[in-house]
C-alpha positions in Angstrom: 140.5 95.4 -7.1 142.4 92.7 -4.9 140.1 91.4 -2.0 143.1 92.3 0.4 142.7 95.9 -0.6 139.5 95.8 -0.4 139.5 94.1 3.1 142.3 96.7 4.3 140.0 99.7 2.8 136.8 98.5 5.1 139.1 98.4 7.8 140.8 101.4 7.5 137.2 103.4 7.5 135.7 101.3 10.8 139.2 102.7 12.0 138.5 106.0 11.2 135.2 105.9 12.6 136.5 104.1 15.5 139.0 106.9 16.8 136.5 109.8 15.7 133.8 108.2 18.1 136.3 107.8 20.5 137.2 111.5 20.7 133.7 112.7 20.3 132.9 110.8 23.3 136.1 111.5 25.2 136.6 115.2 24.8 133.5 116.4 23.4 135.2 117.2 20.0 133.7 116.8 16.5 136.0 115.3 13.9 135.2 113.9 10.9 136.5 110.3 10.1 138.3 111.2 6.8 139.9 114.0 8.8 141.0 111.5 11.7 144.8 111.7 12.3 147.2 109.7 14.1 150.0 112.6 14.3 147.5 115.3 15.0 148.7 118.8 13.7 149.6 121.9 15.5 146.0 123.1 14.5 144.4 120.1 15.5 142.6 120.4 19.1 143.6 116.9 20.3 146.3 114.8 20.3 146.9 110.9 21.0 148.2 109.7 24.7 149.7 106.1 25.0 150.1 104.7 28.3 153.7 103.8 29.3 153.5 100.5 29.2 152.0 100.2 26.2 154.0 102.4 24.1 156.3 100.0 22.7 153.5 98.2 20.6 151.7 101.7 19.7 154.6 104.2 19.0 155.1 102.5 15.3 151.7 102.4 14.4 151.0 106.5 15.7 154.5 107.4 14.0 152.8 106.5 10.4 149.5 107.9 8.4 146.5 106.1 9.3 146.2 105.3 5.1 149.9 103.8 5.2 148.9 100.9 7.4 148.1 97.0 7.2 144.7 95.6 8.4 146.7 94.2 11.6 147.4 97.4 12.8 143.6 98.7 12.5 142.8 96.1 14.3 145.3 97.1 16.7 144.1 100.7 17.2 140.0 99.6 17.4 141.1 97.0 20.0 143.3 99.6 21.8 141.5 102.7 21.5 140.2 103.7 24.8 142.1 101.2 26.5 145.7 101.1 25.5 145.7 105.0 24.2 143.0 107.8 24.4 142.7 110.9 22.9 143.8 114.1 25.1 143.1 117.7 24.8 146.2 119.2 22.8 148.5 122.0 24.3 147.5 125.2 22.5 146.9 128.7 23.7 143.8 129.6 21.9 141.7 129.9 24.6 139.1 130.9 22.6 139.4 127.6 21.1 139.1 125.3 24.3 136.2 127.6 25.9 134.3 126.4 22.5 134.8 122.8 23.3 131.8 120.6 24.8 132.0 120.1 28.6 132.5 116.5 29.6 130.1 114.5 30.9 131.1 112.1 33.4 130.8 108.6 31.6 133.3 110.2 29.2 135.7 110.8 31.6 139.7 109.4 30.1 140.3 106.4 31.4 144.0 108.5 32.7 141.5 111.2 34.7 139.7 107.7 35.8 143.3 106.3 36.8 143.8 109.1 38.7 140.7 109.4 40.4 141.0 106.1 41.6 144.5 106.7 43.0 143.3 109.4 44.9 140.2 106.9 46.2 142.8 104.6 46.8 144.9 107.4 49.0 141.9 108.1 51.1 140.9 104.4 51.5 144.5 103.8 53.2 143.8 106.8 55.1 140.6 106.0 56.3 141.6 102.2 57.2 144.5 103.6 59.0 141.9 105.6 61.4 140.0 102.6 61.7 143.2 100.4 62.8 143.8 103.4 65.6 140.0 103.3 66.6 140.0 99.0 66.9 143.3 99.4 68.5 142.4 102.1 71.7 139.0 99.5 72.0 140.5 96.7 71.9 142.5 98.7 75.2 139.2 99.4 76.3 138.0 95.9 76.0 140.6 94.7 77.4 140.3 97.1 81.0 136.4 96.3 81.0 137.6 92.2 81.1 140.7 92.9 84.1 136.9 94.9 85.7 135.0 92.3 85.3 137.6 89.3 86.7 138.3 91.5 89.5 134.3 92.1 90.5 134.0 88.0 89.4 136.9 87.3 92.1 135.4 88.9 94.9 131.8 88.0 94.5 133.4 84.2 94.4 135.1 85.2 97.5 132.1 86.4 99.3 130.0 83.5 98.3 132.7 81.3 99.7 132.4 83.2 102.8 128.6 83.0 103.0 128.7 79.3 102.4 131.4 78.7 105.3 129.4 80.9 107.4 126.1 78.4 106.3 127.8 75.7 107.1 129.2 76.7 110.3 125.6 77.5 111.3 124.1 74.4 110.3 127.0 72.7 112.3 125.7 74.4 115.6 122.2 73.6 114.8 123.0 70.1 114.2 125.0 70.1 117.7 122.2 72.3 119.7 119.6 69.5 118.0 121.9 66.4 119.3 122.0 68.4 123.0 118.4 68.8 122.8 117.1 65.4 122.3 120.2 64.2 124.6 119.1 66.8 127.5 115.2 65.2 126.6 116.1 61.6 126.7 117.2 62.4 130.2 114.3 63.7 130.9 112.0 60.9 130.1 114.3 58.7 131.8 114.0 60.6 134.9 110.3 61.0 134.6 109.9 57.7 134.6 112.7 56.4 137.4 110.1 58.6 139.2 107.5 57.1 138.1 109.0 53.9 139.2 109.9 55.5 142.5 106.7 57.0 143.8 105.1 53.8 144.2 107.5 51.8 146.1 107.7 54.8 148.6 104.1 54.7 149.3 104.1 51.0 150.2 107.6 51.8 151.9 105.6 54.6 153.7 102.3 52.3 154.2 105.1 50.2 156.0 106.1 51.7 158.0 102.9 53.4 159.2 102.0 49.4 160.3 104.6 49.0 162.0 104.7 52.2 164.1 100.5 51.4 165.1 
């Protein structure tokens, strides 16, 4: 046998293995690799989902038989699986059938139930920053009354301060003047303490005079 074929037959079984993992993990269902399909039948309790964008490089590949293909496109669908395309629960109505399956667990949620979930998260994050944006903006109002408060009480402290300091100073004026008076009104006094003390002695000799004269 060619090494090519045998290359492409190793290949095509990691493939196999690749996608029954995948759906194992994903939706709880046992399929065997050999029985692996990439156009499930009506029978078949899963089915292949390709996200939009990616459809145009995966709708060839999931068109054709998984034994009909070239090693590229294996590659292509272990590279992809999970990522580009999942496996999805198939539309059936045996019930019966579905109630059988194994419950999810949460790490092997579909990446499209993960895209949704975090749309919804994403929803409820707008939301909530949206009530955080009214909050900021009624205390940034708030904030902003508290300030016009607070300039106003600032303003007329200043004012009475000013007041206080004119009084101060108006006070401290009239001490300064009553001080000036006082030591005016006590330089008088010594002056006229001693003129008398000048005074006294020339009356007595005026008065000792006097007295001669008259004897």
């Amino acid at each position: 046998m060619r090494q090519s074929n045998v290359d492409r037959d190793n290949w095509r079984v990691s493939c196999r293995e690749r996608l029954s993992s995948h759906i194992r993990n994903t939706l709880g269902i046992m399929v065997k690799p050999s029985e692996v399909r990439l156009s499930p039948g009506p029978n078949d309790p899963y089915a292949w989902k390709i996200l939009p964008e990616k459809h145009l490089a995966f709708s060839e590949i999931f068109s054709k038989n998984l034994s009909q293909h070239s090693i590229n496109a294996y590659k292509a669908l272990c590279e992809g699986v999970g990522i580009s395309f999942e496996a999805v629960y198939a539309s059936t109505n045996d019930t019966n059938k579905l109630n059988q399956l194994t419950p999810l667990q949460l790490d092997d949620i579909s990446f499209s139930t993960k895209i949704e979930h975090l749309q919804s998260a994403n929803i409820k994050l707008l939301e909530e920053m949206e009530a955080w944006k009214e909050k900021a903006v009624v205390e940034s109002e708030r904030a902003k009354l508290t300030d016009e408060q607070y300039r106003r009480l600032r303003e007329s402290s200043e004012e009475q301060l000013r007041k206080i300091c004119e009084s101060n100073q108006h006070l401290q004026e009239q001490v300064e003047n009553s001080a000036a008076s006082t030591e005016y009104l006590k330089n008088t006094l010594l002056k006229c303490v001693q003129g008398l003390g000048t005074a006294v002695p020339m009356l007595e000799e005026l008065r000792k005079g006097i007295s001669f004269v008259v004897s």
